[in-house]
Structures are given as C-alpha cells and as structure tokens.
KOLDO-269024 format. One record per residue: residue in three letters; x, z, y of N, C-alpha, C in turn; residue number from 1; chain. Coordinates in Angstrom, 1 decimal. Each point is the difference from the previous one (the first is absolute). Example, Ala and Ser with C-alpha at 12.3 -4.5 7.8 and 13.67 -1.06 7.14 Angstrom:
REM residues 2
r|n.X|n.Z|n.Y|ca.X|ca.Z|ca.Y|c.X|c.Z|c.Y|k|c
ALA|13.2|7.8|-5.7|-0.9|0.0|1.2|0.9|0.0|1.2|1|A
SER|-0.4|-0.7|1.1|0.9|0.0|1.1|-0.8|0.8|1.1|2|A
//
This chain:
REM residues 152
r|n.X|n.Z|n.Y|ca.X|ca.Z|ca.Y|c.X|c.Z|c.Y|k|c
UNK|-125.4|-92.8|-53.9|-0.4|-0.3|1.3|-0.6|1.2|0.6|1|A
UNK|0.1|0.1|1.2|-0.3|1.5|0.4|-1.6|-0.9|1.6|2|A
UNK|-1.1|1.1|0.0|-0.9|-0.7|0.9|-0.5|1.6|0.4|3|A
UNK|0.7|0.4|1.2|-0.4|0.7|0.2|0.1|0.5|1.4|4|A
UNK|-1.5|0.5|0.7|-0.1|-0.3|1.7|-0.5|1.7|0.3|5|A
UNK|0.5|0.7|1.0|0.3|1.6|0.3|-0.6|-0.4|1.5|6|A
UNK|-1.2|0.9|0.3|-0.6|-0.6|1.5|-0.7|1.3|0.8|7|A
UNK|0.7|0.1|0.4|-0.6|1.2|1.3|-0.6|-0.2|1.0|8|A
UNK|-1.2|-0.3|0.5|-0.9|-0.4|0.9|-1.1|0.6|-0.2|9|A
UNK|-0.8|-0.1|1.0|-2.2|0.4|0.2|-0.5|-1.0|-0.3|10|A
UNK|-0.9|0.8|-1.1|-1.4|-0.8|-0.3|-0.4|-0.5|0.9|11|A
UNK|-0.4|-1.4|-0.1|-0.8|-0.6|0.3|-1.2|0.2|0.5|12|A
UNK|-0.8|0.4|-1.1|-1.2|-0.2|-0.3|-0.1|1.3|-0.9|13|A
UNK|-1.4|0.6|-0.6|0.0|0.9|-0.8|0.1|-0.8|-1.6|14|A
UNK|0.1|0.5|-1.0|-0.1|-0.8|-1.1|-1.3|-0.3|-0.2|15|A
UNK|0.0|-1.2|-0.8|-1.2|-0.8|-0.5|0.1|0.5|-1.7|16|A
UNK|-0.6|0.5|-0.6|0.0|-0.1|-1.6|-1.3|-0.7|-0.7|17|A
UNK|0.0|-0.3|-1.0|-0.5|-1.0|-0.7|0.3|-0.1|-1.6|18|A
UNK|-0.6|-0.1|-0.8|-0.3|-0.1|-1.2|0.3|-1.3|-0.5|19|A
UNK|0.4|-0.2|-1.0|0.3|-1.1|-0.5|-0.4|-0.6|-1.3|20|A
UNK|-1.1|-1.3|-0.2|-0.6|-0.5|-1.6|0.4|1.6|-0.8|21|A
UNK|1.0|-0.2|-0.1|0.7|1.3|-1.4|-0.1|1.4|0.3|22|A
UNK|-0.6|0.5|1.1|-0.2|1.3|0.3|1.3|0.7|0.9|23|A
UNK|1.3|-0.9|0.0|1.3|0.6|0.9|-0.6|-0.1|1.6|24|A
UNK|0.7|1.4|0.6|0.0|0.3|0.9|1.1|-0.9|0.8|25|A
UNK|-0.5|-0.5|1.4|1.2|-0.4|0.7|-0.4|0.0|1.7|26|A
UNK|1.3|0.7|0.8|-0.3|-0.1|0.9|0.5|-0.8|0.8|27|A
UNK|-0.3|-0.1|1.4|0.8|-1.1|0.9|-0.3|0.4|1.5|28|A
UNK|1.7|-0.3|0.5|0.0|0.6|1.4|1.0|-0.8|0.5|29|A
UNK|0.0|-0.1|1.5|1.5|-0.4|0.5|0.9|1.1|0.9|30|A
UNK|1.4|-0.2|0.1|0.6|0.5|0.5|0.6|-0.4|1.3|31|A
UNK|0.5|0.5|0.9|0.9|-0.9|0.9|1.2|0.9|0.2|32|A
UNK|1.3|-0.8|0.2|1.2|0.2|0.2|0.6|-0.7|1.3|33|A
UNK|0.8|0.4|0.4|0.3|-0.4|1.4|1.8|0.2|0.1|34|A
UNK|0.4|-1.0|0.8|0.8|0.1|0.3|0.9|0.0|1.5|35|A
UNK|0.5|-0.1|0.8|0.3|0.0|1.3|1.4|-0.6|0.2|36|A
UNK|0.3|-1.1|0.4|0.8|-1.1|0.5|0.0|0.0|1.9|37|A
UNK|1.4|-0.5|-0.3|0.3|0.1|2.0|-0.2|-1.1|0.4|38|A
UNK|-0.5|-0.1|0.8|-1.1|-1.5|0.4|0.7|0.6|1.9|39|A
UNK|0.6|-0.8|0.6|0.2|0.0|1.4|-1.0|-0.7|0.7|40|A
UNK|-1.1|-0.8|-0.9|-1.5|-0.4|1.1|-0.6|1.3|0.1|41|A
UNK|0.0|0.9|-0.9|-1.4|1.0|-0.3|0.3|0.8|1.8|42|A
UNK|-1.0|0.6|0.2|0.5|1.6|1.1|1.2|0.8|-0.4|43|A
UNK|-0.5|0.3|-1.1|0.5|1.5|-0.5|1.2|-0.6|-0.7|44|A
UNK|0.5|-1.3|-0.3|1.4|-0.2|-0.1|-0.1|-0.2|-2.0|45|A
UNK|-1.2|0.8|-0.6|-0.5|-0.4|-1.6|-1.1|-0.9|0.0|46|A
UNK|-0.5|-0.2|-1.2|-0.5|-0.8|-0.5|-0.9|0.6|-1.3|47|A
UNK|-0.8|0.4|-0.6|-0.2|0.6|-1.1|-1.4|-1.0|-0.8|48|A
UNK|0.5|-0.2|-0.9|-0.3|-1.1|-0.6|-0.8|1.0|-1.5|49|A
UNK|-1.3|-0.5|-0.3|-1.1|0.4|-0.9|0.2|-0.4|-1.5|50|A
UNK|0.1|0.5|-1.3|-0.4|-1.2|-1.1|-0.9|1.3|-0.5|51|A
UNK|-0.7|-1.1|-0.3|-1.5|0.7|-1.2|0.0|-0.4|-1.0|52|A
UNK|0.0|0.9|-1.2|0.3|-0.2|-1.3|-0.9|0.5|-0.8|53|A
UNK|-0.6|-0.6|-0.9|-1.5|0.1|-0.6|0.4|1.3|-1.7|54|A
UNK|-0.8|0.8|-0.1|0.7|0.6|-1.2|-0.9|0.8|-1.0|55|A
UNK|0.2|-0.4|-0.7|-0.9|0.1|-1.2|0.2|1.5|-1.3|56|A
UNK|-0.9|0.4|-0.2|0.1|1.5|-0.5|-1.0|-0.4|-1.4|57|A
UNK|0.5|0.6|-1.5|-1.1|-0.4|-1.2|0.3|1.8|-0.3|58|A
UNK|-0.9|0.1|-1.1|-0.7|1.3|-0.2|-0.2|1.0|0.4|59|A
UNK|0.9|1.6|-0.4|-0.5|1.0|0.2|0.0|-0.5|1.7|60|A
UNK|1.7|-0.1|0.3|0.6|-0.5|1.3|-0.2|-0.1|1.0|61|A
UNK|-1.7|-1.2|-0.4|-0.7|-0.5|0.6|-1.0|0.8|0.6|62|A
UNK|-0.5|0.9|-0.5|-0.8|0.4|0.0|0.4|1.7|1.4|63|A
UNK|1.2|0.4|-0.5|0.8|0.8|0.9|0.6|-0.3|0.8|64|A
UNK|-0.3|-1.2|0.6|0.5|-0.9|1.4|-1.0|0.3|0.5|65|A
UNK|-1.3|-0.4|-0.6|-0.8|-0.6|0.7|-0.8|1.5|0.6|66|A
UNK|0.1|1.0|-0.8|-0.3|1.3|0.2|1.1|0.8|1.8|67|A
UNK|0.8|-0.8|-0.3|0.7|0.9|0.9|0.2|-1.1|1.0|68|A
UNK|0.8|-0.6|-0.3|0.4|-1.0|1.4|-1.0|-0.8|1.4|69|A
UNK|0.3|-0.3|1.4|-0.6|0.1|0.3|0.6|-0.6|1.1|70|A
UNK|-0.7|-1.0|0.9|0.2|-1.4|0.9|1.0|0.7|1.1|71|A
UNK|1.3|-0.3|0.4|0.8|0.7|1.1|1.5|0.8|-0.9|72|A
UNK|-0.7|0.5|-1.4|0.6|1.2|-0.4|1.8|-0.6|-0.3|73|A
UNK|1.0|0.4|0.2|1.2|0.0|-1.1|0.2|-0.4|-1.0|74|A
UNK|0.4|-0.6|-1.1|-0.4|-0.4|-1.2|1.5|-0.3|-0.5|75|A
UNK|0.6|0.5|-1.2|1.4|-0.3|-0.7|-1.2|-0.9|-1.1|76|A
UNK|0.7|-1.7|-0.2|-0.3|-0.3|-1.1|1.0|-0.6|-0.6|77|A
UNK|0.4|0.4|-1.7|0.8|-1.1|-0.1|-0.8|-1.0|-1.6|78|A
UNK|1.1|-1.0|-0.5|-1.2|-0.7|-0.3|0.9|-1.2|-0.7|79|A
UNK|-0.4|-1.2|-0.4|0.4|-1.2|0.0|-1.2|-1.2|0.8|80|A
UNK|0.9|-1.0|0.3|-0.6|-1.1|0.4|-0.7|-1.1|-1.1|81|A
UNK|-1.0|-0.4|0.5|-0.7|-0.6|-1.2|-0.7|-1.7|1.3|82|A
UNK|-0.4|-0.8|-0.6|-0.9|-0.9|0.7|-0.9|-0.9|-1.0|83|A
UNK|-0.8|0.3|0.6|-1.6|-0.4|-1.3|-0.8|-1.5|0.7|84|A
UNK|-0.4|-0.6|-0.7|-1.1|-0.9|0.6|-1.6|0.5|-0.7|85|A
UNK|-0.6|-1.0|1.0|-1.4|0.7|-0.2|-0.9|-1.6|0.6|86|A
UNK|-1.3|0.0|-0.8|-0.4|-1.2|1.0|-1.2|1.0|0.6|87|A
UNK|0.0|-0.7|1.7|-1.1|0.7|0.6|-1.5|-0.8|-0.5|88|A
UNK|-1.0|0.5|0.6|-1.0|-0.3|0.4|-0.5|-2.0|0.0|89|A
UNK|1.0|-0.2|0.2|-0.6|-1.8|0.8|1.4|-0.3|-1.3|90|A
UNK|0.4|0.8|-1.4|0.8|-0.6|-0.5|1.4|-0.3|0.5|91|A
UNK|0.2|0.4|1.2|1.4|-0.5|0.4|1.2|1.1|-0.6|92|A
UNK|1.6|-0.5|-0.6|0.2|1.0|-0.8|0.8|1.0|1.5|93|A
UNK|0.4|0.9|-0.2|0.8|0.9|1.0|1.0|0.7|-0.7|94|A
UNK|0.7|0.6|0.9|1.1|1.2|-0.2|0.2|0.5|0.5|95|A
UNK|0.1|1.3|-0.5|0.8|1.3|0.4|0.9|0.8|-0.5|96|A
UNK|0.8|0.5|1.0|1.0|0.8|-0.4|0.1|1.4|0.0|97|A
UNK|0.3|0.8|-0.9|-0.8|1.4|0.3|1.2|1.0|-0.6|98|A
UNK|0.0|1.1|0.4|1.2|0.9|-0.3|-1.2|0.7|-1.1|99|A
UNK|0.4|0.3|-1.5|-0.8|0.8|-0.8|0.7|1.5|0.0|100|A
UNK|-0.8|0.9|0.4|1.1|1.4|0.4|-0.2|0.6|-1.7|101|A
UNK|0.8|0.9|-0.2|-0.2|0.7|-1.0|0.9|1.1|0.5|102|A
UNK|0.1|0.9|1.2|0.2|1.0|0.4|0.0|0.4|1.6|103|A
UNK|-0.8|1.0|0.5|0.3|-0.2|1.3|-0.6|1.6|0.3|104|A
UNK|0.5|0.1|1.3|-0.6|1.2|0.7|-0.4|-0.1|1.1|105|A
UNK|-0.5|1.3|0.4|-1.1|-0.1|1.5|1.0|0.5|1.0|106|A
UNK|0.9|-0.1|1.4|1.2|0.4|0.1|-0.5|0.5|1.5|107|A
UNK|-1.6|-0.8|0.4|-0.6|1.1|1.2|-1.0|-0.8|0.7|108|A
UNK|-0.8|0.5|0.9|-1.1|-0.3|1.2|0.8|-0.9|1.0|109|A
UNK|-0.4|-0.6|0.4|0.1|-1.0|1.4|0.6|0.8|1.1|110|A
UNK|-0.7|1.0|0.1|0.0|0.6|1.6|0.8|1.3|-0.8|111|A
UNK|0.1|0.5|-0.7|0.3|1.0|-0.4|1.1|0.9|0.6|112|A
UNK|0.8|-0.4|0.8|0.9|0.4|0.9|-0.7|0.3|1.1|113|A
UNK|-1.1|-0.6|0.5|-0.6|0.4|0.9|-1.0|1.2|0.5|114|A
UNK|-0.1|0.6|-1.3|-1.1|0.5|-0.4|0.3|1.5|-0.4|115|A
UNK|-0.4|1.2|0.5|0.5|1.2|0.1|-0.1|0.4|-1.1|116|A
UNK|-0.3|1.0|-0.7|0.0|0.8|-1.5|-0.4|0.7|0.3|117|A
UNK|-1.0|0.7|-0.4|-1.1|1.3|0.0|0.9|0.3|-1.2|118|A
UNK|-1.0|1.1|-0.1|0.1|1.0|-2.2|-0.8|-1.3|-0.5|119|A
UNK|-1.0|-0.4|0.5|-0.9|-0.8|-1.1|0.5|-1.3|-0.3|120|A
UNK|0.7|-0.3|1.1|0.2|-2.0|0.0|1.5|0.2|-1.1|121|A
UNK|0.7|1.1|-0.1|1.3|0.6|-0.6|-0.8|-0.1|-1.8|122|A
UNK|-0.9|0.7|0.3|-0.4|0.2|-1.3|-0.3|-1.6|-0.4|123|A
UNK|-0.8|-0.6|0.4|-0.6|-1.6|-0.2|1.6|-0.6|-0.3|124|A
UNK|0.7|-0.3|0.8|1.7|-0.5|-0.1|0.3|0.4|-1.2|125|A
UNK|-0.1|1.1|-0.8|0.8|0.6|-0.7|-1.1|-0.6|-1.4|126|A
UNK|-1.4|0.3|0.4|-0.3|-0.6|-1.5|0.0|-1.6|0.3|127|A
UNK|0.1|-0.7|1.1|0.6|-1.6|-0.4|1.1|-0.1|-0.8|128|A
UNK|0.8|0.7|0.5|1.6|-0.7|0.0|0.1|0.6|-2.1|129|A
UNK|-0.5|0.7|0.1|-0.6|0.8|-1.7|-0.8|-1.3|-0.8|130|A
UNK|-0.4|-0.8|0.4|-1.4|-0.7|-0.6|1.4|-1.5|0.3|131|A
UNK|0.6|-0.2|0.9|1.2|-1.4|0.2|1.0|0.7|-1.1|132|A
UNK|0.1|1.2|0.0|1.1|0.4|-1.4|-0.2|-0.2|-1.2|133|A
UNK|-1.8|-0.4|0.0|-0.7|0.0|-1.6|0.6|-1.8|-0.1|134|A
UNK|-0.4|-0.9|0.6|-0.3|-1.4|0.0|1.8|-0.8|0.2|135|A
UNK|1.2|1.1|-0.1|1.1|-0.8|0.4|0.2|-0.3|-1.9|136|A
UNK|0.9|-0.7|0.0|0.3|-0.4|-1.8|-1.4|-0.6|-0.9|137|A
UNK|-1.4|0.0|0.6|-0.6|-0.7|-1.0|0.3|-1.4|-0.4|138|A
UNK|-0.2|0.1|-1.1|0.9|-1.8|-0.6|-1.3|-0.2|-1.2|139|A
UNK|-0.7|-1.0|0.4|-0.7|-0.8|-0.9|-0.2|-1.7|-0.4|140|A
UNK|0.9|-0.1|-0.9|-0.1|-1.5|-0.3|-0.9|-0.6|0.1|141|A
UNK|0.2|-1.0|0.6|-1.2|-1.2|0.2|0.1|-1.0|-1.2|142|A
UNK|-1.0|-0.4|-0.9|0.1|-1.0|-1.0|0.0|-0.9|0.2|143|A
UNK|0.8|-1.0|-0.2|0.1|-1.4|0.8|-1.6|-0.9|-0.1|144|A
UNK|-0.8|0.8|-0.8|-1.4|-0.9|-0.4|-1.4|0.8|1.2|145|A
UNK|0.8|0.9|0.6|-0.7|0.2|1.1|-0.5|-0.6|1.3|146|A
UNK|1.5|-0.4|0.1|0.4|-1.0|1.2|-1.2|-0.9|0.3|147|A
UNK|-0.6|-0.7|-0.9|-0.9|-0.8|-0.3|-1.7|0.5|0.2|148|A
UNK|0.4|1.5|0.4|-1.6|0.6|-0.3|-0.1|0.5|1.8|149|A
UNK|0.7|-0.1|0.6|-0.3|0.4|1.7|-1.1|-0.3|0.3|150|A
UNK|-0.6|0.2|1.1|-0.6|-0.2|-0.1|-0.8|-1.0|1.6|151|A
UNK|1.3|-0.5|0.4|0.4|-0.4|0.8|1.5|-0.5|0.5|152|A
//
C-alpha cells in the first residue's frame, strides 16, 4: 500500500515544538494549499478555495523546521497521512488528521517577489536557501509507541 501526500503551500503558523514523556522532539505547524475553480457567480470569473493541513515533524527534523521556517513562508512537504485520537480535557475522544513530513524544503518569503535585493538581503537569501538545502531529505522514524506520548 503506498500513503503518501507531496504539498506545496505557506505556513500557517510558525512551528510549535515540544518534547515528549520520552525526550523525542516533535514539531507542529499548518500549511495551506489552494486551488482556483471557475465559478461564473465570483467577479473575477474564479473561485479559489483554501485547505489547511496540520503537519507534524519528530526529531532532528523537528527541530530544523522549527529553526528555520516561518508563518507566510513557502514550504515543500512531503510526508504520509496518519489520523490519531486523543481525549481532550472534559474527556471527550477527538480526531485528527495530520500529514507526518519526513522531508521538506524552504522554497521562499511571502512577499519575496516584491522585495528588492541589496548585497545584504542577497547574502541573507543565499544563507537561507543554504540552511532549506540542510533540512530537505531529513527522515526520522516515528516509533509507533510515541504516538501515545504527544502531548496533546
């Protein structure tokens, strides 16, 4: 069986990381993806429609997400799909569905088209895109007895 989800969208949010009973690193962020459909109600003749996808990062990984990435920014993640229960607070049980990445890169700034280049902002660009080259291919197994240790 093959489970596997390739997502090109902006962070959400910046990452959240968090420690887990066992000492694993894990982070957590969302993404959004968009798409654009021809809708003859809209003005403009489209329609662009939102999904936000929750995504979860364990060790080094984790830790180099959460170092670099950043609310607006570009994000390559790819990953599998997973869905966990959890009971909140007042005991009620829940679910979620979450893409677990185990590879991704930083692919740019929000505005970044908008935004001129000095020497310095050239140099900054050049050690990001250097620091998104370090964090693409990290792969760290999650132990299925983790799942259990979130912490949330």
């Amino acid at each position: 069986m093959i489970n596997k989800v390739i997502l090109v969208g902006r962070a959400g949010k910046d990452p959240d990381i968090h420690t887990t009973e066992s000492g694993k690193k894990v982070a957590r962020f969302t993404v959004a993806t968009w798409e654009n459909y021809k809708d003859e109600k809209e003005p403009t003749g489209w329609r662009q429609v939102t999904e936000w996808h929750n995504v979860v990062v364990w060790g080094a990984a984790a830790e180099s997400i959460t170092k670099h990435l950043k609310k607006g920014e570009l994000v390559y993640v790819e990953g599998g799909v997973r869905t966990r229960s959890y009971e909140d607070k007042e005991k009620v049980t829940k679910y979620i569905t979450e893409i677990v990445g185990f590879a991704k890169a930083l692919l740019g700034k929000k505005d970044a088209s908008k935004t001129a280049t000095s020497g310095s902002e050239a140099k900054k660009d050049a050690e990001k895109t250097a620091k998104a080259e370090e964090m693409v291919d990290i792969h760290d197994e999650i132990p299925p007895d983790e799942l259990s240790d979130l912490p949330f």
